[in-house]
C-alpha positions in Angstrom: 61.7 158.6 147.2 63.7 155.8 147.0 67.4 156.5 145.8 68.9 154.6 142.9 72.7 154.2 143.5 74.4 153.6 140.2 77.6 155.2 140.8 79.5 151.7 141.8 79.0 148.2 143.5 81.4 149.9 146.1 78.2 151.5 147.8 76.6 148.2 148.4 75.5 147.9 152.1 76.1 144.5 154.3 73.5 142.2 154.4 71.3 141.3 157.4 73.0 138.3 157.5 76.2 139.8 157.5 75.4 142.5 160.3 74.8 139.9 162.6 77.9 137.4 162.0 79.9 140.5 162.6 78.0 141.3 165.9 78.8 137.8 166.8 82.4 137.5 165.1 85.3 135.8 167.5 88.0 138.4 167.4 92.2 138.8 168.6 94.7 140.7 167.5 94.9 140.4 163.5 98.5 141.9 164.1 99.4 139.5 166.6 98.2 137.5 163.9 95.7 135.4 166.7 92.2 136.7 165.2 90.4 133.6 164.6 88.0 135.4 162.0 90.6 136.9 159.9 92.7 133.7 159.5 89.5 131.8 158.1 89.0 134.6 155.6 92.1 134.1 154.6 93.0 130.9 154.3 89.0 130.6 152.3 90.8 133.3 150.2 93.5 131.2 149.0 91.8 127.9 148.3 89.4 130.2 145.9 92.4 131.3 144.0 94.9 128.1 144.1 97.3 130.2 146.4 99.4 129.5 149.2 98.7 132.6 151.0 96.2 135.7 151.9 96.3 138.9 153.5 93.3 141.3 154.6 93.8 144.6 153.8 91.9 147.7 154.2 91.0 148.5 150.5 91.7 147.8 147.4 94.4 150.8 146.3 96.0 149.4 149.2 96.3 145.8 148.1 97.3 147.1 144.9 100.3 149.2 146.5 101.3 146.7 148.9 101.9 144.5 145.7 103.4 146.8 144.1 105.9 147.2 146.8 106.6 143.4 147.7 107.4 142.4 144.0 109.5 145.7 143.4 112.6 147.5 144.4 112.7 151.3 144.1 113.7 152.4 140.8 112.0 149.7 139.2 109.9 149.7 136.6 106.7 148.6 136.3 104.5 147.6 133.1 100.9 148.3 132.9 98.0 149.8 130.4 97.7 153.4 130.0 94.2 153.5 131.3 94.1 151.0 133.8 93.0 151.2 137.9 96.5 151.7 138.9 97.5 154.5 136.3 93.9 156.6 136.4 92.8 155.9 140.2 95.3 155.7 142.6 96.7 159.0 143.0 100.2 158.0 141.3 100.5 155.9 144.7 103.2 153.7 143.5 105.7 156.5 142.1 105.2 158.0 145.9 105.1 154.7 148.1 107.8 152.4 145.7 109.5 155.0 143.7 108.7 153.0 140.9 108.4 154.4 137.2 105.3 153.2 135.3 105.6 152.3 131.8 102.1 152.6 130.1 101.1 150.5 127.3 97.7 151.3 125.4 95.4 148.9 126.1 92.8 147.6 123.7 89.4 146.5 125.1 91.3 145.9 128.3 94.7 143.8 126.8 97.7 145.3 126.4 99.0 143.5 123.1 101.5 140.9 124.1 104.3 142.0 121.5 103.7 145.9 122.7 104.8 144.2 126.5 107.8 142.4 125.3 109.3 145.3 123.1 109.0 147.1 126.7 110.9 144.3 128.9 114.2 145.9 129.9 116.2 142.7 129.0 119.6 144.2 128.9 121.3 144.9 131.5 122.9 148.6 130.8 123.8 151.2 133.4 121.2 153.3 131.4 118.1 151.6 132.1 115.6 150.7 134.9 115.1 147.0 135.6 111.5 145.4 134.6 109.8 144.7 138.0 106.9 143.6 137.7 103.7 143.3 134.9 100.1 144.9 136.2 96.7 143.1 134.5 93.5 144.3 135.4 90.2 141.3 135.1 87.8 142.7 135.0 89.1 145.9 133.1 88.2 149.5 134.3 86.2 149.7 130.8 84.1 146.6 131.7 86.1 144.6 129.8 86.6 140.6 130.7 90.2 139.4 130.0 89.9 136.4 127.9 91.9 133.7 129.9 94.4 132.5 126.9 95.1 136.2 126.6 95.7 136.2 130.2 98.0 132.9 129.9 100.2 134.2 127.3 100.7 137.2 129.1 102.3 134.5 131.9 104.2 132.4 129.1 105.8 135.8 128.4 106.7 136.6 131.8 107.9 133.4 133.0 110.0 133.8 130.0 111.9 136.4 131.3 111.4 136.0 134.9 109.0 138.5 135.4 106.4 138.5 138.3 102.6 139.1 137.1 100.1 140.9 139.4 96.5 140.7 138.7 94.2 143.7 139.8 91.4 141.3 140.3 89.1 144.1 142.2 86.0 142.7 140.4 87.8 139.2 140.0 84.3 137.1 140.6 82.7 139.2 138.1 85.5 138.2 135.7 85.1 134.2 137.0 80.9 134.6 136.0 81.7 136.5 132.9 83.9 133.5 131.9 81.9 130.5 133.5 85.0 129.6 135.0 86.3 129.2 138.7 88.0 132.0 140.3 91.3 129.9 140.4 91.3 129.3 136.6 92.1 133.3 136.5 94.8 133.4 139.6 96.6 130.8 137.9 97.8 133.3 135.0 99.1 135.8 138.1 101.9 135.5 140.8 99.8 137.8 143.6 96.1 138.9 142.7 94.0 141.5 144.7 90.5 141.3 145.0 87.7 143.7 146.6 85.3 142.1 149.0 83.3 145.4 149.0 82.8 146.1 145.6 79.3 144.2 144.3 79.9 141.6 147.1 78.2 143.9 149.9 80.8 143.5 152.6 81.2 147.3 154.4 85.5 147.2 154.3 88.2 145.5 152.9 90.3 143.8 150.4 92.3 140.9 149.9 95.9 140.2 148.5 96.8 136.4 147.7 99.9 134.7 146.7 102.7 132.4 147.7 103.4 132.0 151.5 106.9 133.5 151.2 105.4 136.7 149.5 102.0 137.3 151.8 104.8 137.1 154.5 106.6 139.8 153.2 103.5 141.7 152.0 102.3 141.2 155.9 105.6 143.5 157.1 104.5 146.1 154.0 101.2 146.2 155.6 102.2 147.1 158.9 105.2 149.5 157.4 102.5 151.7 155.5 99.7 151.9 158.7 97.3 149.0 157.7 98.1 146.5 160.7 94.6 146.1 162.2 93.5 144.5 165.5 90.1 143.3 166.4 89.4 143.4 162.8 87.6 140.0 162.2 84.2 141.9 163.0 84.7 143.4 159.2 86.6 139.6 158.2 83.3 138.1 159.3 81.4 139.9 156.6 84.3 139.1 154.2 83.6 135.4 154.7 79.5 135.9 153.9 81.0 137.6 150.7 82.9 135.0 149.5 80.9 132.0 150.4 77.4 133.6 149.2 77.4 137.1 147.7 79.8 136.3 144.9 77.8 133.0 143.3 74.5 136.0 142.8 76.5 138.2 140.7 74.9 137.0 137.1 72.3 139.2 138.0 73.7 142.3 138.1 75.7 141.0 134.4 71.9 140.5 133.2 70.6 144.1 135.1 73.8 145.7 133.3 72.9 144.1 129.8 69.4 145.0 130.2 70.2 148.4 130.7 72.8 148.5 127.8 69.9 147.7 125.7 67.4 149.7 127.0 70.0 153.1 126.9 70.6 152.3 123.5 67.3 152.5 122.2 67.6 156.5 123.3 68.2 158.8 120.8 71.5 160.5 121.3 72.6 157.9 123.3 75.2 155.2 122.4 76.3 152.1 124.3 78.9 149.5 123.1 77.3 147.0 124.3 80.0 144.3 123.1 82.2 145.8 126.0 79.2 145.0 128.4 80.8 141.8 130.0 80.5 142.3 133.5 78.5 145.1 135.7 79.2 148.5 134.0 77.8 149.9 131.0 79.4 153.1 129.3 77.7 155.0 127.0 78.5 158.1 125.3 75.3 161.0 125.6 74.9 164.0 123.5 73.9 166.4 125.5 72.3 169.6 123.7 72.9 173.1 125.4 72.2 174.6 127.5 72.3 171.0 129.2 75.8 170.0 130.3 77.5 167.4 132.0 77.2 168.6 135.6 73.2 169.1 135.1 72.6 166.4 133.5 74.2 164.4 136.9 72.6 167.0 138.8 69.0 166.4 137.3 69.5 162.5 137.9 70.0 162.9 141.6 66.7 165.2 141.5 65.1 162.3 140.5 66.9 159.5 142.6 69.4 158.4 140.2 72.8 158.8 141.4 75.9 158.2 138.9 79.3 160.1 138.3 79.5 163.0 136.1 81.1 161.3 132.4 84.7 160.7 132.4 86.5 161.2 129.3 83.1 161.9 127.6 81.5 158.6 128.9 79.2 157.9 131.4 79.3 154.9 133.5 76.4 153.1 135.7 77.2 150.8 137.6 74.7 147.7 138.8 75.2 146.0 141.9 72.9 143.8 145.0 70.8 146.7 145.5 69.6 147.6 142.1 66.7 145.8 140.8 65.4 145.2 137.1 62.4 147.8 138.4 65.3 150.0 139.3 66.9 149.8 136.0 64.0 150.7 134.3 63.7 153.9 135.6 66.8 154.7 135.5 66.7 154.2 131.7 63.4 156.4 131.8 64.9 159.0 133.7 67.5 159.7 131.4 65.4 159.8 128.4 63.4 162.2 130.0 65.6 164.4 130.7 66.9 164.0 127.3 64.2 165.1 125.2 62.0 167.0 127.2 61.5 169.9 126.8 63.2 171.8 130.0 64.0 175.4 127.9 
């Protein structure tokens, strides 16, 4: 039976073309900083975004956190939405690694309100209160929203303003850049560092990377090594990064079109509802009423009987995910699947 992996584009697997360039890759000492492969993914990493400066790191949370740690000082505090990647997924890194305190703004369809971020900017300076350090976006949004980019410039205006560094979360950043029809620079611009996955929906196996200027990819570099990511020989996984950037990312309107498709398709299900003005990227969330005896953990449980793999429902939604291996085919029978198991009669 073939298995249907809609849980995330993280569970992509390398392509054959990647397997062998990283058989093949020239390799040195990344910390030495002499791996040949590594320093061509990076320096292809900042001409995408406009930058100065890259750093590989070993995942995403990680790129996030090294950020975090670079732009702050401990006690800090650190402006973000309420339900974004940094708040809901990373295991409250920051407060443990930074000390920073994270003040939460509600989001709405991914954008924290401009005038809700300002009211929040510590701008006097009184014995009583944390400093702002630093202002967290998120493109595209953990609810599969895109950030608009003159949303994502007056965000900047307001930060420049009071001399606030931005940094963007761009995990699914090239989703974001084909959501908008725009290049992948036009979105760094509106952020001082950005992150960006290279193994989520881009097939590489490991990896993420962290741009910016020179002076703070410098600093981020001694972060790196300080919390345990220095990594030697490393351009075997850098060589798949490069394959990722230079091929894998310009394919990704078709998993925006499998997503859509399946938005549609879900929402023809009774019992089923799907925003699908929130589908802008690869996810599609959808709210399902399940009728008991059937409950959220047998519901998952009778998709994986039948080769369908997603997460249980977070927050009463579920999410599925389309990615390189996940065809239309696929899609369709993951759509069947869940009506079936919908309104058939099981009891």
């Amino acid at each position: 039976m073939r298995i249907i992996d809609l849980r995330s584009d993280t569970v992509t697997r390398p392509t054959d073309e990647m397997r062998q360039a990283m058989a093949q890759a020239e390799v040195g000492d990344d910390v030495y900083g002499d791996d040949p492969t590594v320093i061509q993914l990076e320096a292809l990493s900042a001409k995408l975004l406009g930058k100065e400066a890259a750093l590989f790191v070993p995942s995403g949370t990680f790129g996030n956190q090294v950020a975090i740690l670079t732009h702050c000082r401990p006690g800090s505090e650190v402006i973000l939405g309420d339900d974004c990647h940094i708040i809901q997924h990373e295991a409250g890194a920051a407060a443990l690694i930074s000390g920073v305190q994270l003040r939460t703004v509600e989001s709405v369809q991914g954008q924290i309100p401009i005038n809700a971020i300002e009211t929040r900017i510590r701008k006097e300076n009184d014995i009583h209160y944390p400093s702002t350090g630093l202002i967290c976006l998120e493109n595209v949004y953990g609810n599969g929203c895109v950030l608009p980019l003159d949303y994502m410039k007056s965000v900047a205006e307001l930060a420049q303003k009071y001399n606030i560094p931005i940094h963007l979360d761009g995990a699914r950043l090239f989703n974001a850049a084909e959501a908008l029809q725009v290049e992948p620079h036009d979105i760094a611009a509106h952020a001082d560092s950005i992150m960006f996955c290279l193994s989520k929906g881009l097939c590489a196996p490991v990896g993420s990377m962290l741009v910016g200027s020179a002076d703070f990819i410098a600093k981020a570099r001694k972060n790196r090594k300080i919390l345990g990511g220095g990594m030697r020989q490393v351009g075997i996984l850098a060589a798949a990064g490069i394959i990722a950037l230079e091929k894998m990312r310009h394919r990704l309107g078709q998993d925006h079109k499998h997503a859509r498709l399946m938005g549609k398709w879900l929402n023809q299900i009774e019992g089923v509802t799907v925003n699908k003005k929130e589908i802008q990227a690869n996810m599609v969330f959808c709210q399902m009423e399940l009728q008991p005896p059937l409950n959220p953990k047998m519901f998952v449980k009778r998709l994986a009987d039948a080769g369908i793999l997603a997460n249980p429902p977070e927050d009463g939604l579920m999410r599925f995910v389309t990615h390189n291996d996940v065809r239309e085919v696929d899609v369709r029978k993951a759509v069947d699947v869940v009506k079936d198991i919908l309104t058939r009669d099981f009891w």
